[in-house]
Structure formats: structure tokens, C-alpha cells
N, C-alpha and C positions, 0 to 999 in steps of 0.2 A: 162135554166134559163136565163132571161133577164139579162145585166147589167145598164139597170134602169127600174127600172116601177114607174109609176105615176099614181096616180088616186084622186078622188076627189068624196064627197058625201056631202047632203046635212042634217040638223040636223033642227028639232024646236026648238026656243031658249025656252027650259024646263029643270028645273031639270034632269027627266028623262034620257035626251040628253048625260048626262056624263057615263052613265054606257052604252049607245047604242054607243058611240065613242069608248070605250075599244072594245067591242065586233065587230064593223067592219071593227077596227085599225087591231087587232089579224088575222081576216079574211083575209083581206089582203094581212098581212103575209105569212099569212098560203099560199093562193092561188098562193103567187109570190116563195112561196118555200123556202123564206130567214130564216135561221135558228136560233132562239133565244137563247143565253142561260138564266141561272135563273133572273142574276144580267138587262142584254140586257130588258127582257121582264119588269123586274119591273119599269124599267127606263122609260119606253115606256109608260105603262101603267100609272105610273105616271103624265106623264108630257102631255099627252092628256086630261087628268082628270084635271088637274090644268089648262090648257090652255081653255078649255071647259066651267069649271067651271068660270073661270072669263068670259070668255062672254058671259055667262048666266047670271050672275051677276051686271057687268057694261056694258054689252052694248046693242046696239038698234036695234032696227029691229022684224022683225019674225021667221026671218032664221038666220041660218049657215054656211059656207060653210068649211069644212074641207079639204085638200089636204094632200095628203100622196106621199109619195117618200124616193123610197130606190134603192139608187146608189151602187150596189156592188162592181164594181171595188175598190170605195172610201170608201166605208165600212161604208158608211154612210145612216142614217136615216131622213125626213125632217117631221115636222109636222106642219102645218100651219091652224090656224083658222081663219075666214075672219067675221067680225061684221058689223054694220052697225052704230056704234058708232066711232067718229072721235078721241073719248078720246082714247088716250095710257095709256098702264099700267104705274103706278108710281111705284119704289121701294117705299117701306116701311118694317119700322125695330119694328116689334111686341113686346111689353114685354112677358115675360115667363105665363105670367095667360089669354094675350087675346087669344081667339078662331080661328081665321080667320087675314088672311095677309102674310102669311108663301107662298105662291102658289110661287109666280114669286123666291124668295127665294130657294125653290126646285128647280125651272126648273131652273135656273142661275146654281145651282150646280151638274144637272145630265145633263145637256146637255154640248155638247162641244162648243156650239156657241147658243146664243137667240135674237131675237130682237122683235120690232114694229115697222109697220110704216104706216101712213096714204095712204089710195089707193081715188080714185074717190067717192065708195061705201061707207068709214068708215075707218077700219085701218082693218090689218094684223098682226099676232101675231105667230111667228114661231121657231120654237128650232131643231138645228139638235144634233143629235144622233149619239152614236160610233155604229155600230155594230158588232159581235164578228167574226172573221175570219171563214168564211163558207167553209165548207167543200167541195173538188173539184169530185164532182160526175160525172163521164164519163168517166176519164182518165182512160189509162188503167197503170197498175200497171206493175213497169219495174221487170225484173229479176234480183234477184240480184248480179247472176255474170255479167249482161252486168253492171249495177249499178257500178259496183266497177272497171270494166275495165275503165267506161267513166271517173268515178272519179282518177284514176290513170293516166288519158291521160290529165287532165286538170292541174294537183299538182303531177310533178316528184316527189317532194321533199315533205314529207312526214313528219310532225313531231310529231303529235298526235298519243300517241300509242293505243289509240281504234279504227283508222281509220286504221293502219296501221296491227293490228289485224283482221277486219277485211275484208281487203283486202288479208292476209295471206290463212283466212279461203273461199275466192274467188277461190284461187290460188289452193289450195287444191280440192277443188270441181270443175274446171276445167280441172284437173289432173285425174278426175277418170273416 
């Protein structure tokens, strides 16, 4: 697995466009191997949905252009949609009965960082993402008496008695 992939696809600005951004957000994913969990995916899922949706909504053009990027080392997710509309998103603060204006709202609060900003084309609109600690596939797995020799060579001094148990139980299966 890479520690960044990027990629980028293009969308018709339709309705339609928001449920075919989930589906080759996920793809993706899937293909770079980065591993979701429940809470990760819905975030994701959301906030391409929301990002999508408003430019389909407010902005101009025919196209789309979606960017995606996921930095592993940084554990991070980038989602960027590109319009051809120069308007940026406004906050706005919905009352409890209207239907629509909640979108930037959402993405402010799952994302770890959001913005917009005017490009040559239109503007830019983009939210990154935590991702959840992905699992280290390849390594190989130490044994645990060298484990607890190395750990004993680094911390003479020892104060925690479940470390110290089992480094006892090291000691013992070295012995036999």
C-alpha cells in the first residue's frame, strides 16, 4: 500500500452524480486498500454527498471534477469538488422545520478541516477526513520471548506489574 494515492474523476453535474460519487469514493478506497471503519465510512460517505450535492445545486457548468486523496502516514482523507461556479459556499443556520441548508453544517462538523476557494475555472470546495488507524500488514510478527528481552533491554527499571509479569513469564519459557 501506497502512503498517498490520489486520484480524480469526472461527474455530470445531475442529481444522479451524488450517489455515483459514493459509489467510486468507496471504489477507491477499496482499490488503495485503506481500511474504513463503521464511524470513517459514514463520514466519508456523507460528506461527498453533501459536497456534491451543493454543486449540483449552486453551481455552474456541465461537469464536475471530484479529487480524492488519502495520505496514510497522516491518516488522512482529502475530498475536493471542483465547479465552475465562482460563488463559495455561505454558512447558513437553518430553522428546525426547513428542509435543506444543513449540508456545509455536516461537513464543518465531520470533517477535521473544510474550505473553499476560487480557482481560475470556478471554485474548489474540499474537507479532509480522519482516518482510522490502519492496520500494518506485512510485518512480520516478533516472538514473544525476543519481545520481552528487547523490552527489558530498553526499561532496566520496571514498574508496571503486568509488564513485569510478563516478562517473568519470558524468563520462564526461556528456561525450558
Amino acid at each position: 500500500m501506497k502512503h498517498v494515492n490520489s486520484q480524480s474523476f469526472f461527474l455530470v453535474r445531475a442529481p444522479t452524480s451524488v450517489a455515483i460519487s459514493r459509489r467510486r469514493l468507496r471504489d477507491l478506497i477499496s482499490t488503495w486498500r485503506v481500511w474504513q471503519d463503521d464511524d470513517s465510512d459514514m463520514a466519508m460517505a456523507t460528506v461527498v454527498s453533501e459536497l456534491v450535492t451543493n454543486a449540483v445545486s449552486h453551481g455552474a457548468g456541465d461537469m464536475l471534477k471530484v479529487v480524492v486523496s488519502a495520505n496514510i502516514r497522516r491518516g488522512r482523507l482529502t475530498i475536493e469538488i471542483h465547479d465552475g461556479s465562482p460563488a463559495l459556499p455561505r454558512q447558513c443556520r437553518p430553522g428546525p422545520d426547513a428542509e435543506s441548508g444543513r449540508g456545509m453544517v455536516l461537513v464543518e462538523h465531520l470533517a477535521i478541516t473544510c474550505g473553499a476557494e476560487n480557482t481560475v475555472r470556478g471554485k474548489r470546495v474540499w474537507a479532509e477526513l480522519a482516518l482510522p488507524p490502519q492496520p500494518t500488514a506485512g510485518r512480520r510478527s516478533l516472538d514473544p520471548r525476543r519481545a520481552a528481552r528487547a523490552l527489558a533491554r530498553r526499561s532496566p527499571i520496571i514498574r508496571w506489574p503486568r509488564l513485569r509479569a510478563r516478562l517473568r513469564i519470558a524468563a520462564l519459557l526461556r528456561a525450558q
